[in-house]
C-alpha positions as CSV (number, residue, x, y, z in Angstrom):
1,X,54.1,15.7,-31.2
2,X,53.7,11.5,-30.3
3,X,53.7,11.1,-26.7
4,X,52.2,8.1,-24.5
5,X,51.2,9.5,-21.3
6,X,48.0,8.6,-18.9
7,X,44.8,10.4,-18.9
8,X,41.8,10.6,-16.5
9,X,38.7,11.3,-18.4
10,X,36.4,14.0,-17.3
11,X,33.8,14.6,-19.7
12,X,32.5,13.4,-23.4
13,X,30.9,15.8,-25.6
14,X,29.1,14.4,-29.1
15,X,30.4,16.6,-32.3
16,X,28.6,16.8,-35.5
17,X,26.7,13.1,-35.7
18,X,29.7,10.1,-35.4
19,X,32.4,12.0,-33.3
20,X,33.4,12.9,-30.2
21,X,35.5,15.3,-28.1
22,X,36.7,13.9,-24.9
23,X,38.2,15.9,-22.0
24,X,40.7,14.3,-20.0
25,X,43.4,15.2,-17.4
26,X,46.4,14.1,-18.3
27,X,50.3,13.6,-17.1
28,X,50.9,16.4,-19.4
29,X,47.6,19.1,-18.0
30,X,44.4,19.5,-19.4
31,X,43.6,18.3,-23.1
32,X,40.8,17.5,-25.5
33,X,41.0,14.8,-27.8
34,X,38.8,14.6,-31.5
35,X,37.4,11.4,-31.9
36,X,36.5,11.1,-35.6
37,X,33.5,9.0,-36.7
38,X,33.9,6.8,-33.5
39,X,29.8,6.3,-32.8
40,X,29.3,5.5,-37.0
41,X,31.9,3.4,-37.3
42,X,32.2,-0.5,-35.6
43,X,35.6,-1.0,-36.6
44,X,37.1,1.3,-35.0
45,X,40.1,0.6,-32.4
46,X,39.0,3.3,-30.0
47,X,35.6,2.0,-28.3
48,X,33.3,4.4,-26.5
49,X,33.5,2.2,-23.2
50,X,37.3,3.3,-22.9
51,X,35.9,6.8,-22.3
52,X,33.6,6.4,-19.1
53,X,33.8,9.4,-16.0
54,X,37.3,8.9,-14.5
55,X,38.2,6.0,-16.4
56,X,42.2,5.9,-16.1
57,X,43.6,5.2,-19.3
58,X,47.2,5.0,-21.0
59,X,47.5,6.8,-24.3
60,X,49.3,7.4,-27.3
61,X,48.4,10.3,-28.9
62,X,48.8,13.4,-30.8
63,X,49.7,16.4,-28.9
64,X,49.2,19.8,-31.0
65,X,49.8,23.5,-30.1
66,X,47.5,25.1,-27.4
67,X,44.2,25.9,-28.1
68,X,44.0,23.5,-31.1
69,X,42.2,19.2,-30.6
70,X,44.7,16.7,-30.1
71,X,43.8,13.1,-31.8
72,X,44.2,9.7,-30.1
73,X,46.4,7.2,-32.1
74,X,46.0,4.3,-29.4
75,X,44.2,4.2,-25.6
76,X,44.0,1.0,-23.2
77,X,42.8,1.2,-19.8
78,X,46.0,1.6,-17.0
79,X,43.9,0.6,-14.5
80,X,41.1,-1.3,-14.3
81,X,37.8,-0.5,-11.7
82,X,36.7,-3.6,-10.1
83,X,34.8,-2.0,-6.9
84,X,33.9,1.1,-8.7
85,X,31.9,-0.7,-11.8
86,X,30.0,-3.0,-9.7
87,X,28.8,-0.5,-6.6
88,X,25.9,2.2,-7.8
89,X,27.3,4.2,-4.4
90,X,30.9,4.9,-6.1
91,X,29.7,5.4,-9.3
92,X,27.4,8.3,-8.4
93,X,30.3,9.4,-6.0
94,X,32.7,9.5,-9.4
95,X,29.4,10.7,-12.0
96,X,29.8,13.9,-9.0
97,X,33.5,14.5,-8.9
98,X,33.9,13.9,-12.5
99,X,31.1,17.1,-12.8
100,X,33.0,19.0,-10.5
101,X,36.9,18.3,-12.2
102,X,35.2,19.0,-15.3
103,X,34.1,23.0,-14.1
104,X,37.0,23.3,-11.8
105,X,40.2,22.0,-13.5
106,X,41.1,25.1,-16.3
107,X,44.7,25.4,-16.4
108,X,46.5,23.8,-19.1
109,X,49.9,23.9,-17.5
110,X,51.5,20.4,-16.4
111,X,50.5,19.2,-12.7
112,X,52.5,16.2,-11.6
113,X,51.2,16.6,-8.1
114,X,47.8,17.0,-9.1
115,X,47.4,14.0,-11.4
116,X,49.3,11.7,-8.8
117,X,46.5,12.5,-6.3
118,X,43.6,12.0,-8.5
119,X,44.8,8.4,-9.7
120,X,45.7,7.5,-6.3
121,X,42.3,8.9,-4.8
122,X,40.0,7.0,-7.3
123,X,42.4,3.5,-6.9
124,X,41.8,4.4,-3.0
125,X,37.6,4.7,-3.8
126,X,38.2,1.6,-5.4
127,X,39.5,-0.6,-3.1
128,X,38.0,0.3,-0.2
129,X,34.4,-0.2,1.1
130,X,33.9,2.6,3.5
131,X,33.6,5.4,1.5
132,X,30.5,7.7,2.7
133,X,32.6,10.6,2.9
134,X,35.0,10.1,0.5
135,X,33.7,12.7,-1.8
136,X,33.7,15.2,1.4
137,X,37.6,14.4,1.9
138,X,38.5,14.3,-2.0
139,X,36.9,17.8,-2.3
140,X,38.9,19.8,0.4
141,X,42.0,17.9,-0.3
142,X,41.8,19.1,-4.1
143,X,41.7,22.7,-2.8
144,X,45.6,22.5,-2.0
145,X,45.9,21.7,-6.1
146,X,43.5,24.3,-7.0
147,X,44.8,27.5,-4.6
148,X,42.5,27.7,-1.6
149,X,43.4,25.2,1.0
150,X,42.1,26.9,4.2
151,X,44.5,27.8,6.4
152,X,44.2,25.9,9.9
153,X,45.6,28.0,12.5
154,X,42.8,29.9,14.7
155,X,40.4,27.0,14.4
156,X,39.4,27.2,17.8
157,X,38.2,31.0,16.7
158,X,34.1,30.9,16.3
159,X,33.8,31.5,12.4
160,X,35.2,30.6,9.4
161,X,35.3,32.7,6.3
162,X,35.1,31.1,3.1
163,X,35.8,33.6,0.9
164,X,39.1,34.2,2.8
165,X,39.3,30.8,3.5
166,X,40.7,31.2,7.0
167,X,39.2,30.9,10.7
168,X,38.2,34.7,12.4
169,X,36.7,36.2,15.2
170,X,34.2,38.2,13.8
171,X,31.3,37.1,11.5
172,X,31.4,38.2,8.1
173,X,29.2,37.8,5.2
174,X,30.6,34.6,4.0
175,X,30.9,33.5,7.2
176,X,29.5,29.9,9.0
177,X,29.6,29.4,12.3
178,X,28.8,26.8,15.0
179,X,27.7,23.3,13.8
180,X,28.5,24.3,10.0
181,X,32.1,25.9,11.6
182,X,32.7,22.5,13.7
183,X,31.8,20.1,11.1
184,X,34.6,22.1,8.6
185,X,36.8,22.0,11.1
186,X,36.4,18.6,11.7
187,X,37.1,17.6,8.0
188,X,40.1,19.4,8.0
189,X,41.4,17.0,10.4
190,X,40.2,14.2,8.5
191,X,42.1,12.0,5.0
192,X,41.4,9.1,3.4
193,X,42.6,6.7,6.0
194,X,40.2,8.1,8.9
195,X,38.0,9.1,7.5
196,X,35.0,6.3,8.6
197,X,36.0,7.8,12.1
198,X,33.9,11.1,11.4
199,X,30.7,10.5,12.3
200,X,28.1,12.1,10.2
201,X,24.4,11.2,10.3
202,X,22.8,11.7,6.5
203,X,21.7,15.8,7.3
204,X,25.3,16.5,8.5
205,X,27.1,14.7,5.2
206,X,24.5,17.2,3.2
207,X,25.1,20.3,5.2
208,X,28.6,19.5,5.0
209,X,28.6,19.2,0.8
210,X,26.7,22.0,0.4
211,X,29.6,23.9,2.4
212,X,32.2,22.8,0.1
213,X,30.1,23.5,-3.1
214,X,29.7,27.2,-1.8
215,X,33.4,27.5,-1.2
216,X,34.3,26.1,-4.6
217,X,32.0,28.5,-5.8
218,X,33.5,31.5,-4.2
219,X,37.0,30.6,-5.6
220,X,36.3,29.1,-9.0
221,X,36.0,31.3,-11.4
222,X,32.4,30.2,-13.9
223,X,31.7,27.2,-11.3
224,X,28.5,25.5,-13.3
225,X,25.7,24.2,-12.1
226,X,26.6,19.8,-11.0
227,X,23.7,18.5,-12.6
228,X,25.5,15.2,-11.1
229,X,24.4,16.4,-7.4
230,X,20.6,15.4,-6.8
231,X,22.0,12.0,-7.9
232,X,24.5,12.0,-5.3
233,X,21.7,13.6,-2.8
234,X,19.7,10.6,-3.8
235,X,22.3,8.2,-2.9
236,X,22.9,9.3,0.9
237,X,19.3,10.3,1.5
């Protein structure tokens, strides 16, 4: 089936010696496109450059049957990076959350919601110049998409549980507690728009990520390795 319909690209993978496969969420879910002979060939219409991390593009393509590739007929970018492609901060910030969208996002089914907040999140990364904890913000907001948004109430209580994902009175074994508790706790009250007003030095932003990696692990099934995140590290160091 024909359909035009935007696509955020995740991840390229080289096939045999002049193709690609490229995963993208789209309006439509989670696909993979075949691209055939596009590194041997020069005269092809689809260029490599469409298909950077998170590049937003609009496409016309071939839609098959689940578990089969889909082919691209057309693709032009829907929105174009301005702050992104010329600041080495955001672009290890997107190389990052590209890495983790690729291991995270595994349903096929359509997600209106879903793909609203990613285009306006990256658009927002874009635009704006204070963005130190964007990644921090972008990763527990996606956790309403993916199934485990913690729940708030009790957040006065001393621990949090990140395998139940909820505040408790008792430590458990995937428990944190003080500092680790307060700065969770303080994210949660934090979005896009405020989110220069939490104050992290560069120890608390790491702390911080490496709470949100361990709760991602914990609730997505085969979470991989980010080979992305000493890059990311490097940048905030």
């Amino acid at each position: 089936m024909i359909v035009k319909v935007k696509a955020l690209v995740l991840r390229c993978i080289k096939f045999q010696d002049t193709s690609l496969i490229i995963k993208c969420y789209t309006e439509q879910g989670l696909k993979s496109y075949l691209l055939k002979g596009i590194l041997g060939s020069k005269k092809s219409p689809l260029k490599i450059g469409y298909f950077q991390p998170l590049n937003l593009l609009e496409l016309v393509a071939n839609h098959n049957d689940k578990g089969t590739l889909n082919s691209i007929r057309e693709v032009k970018i829907a929105y174009s990076y301005r702050g992104i492609s010329s600041d080495v901060v955001k672009q290890s910030i997107v190389l990052f959350l590209a890495d983790v969208l690729n291991t995270s996002l595994q349903e096929e089914e359509v997600n209106k919601n879903l793909f609203k907040f990613l285009e306006t999140s990256f658009q927002y990364l874009d635009n704006h110049s204070e963005i130190a904890n964007f990644h921090l913000v972008f990763l527990l907001k996606l956790t309403k998409y993916l199934g485990f948004y913690p729940q708030i109430k009790n957040s006065d209580y001393p621990y949090f549980n990140l395998q139940e994902g909820l505040f408790e009175n008792q430590s458990l074994f995937n428990s944190i507690q003080g500092e680790k508790k307060d700065l969770f706790k303080n994210l949660l009250e934090t979005n896009f728009e405020n989110m220069q007003m939490l104050k992290l030095d560069k120890t608390q932003r790491q702390l911080l990520l490496s709470i949100l990696i361990n709760y991602y692990e914990l609730h997505v099934s085969g979470f991989k390795k980010l080979n992305s995140l000493p890059i990311l590290q490097a940048v905030f160091n």
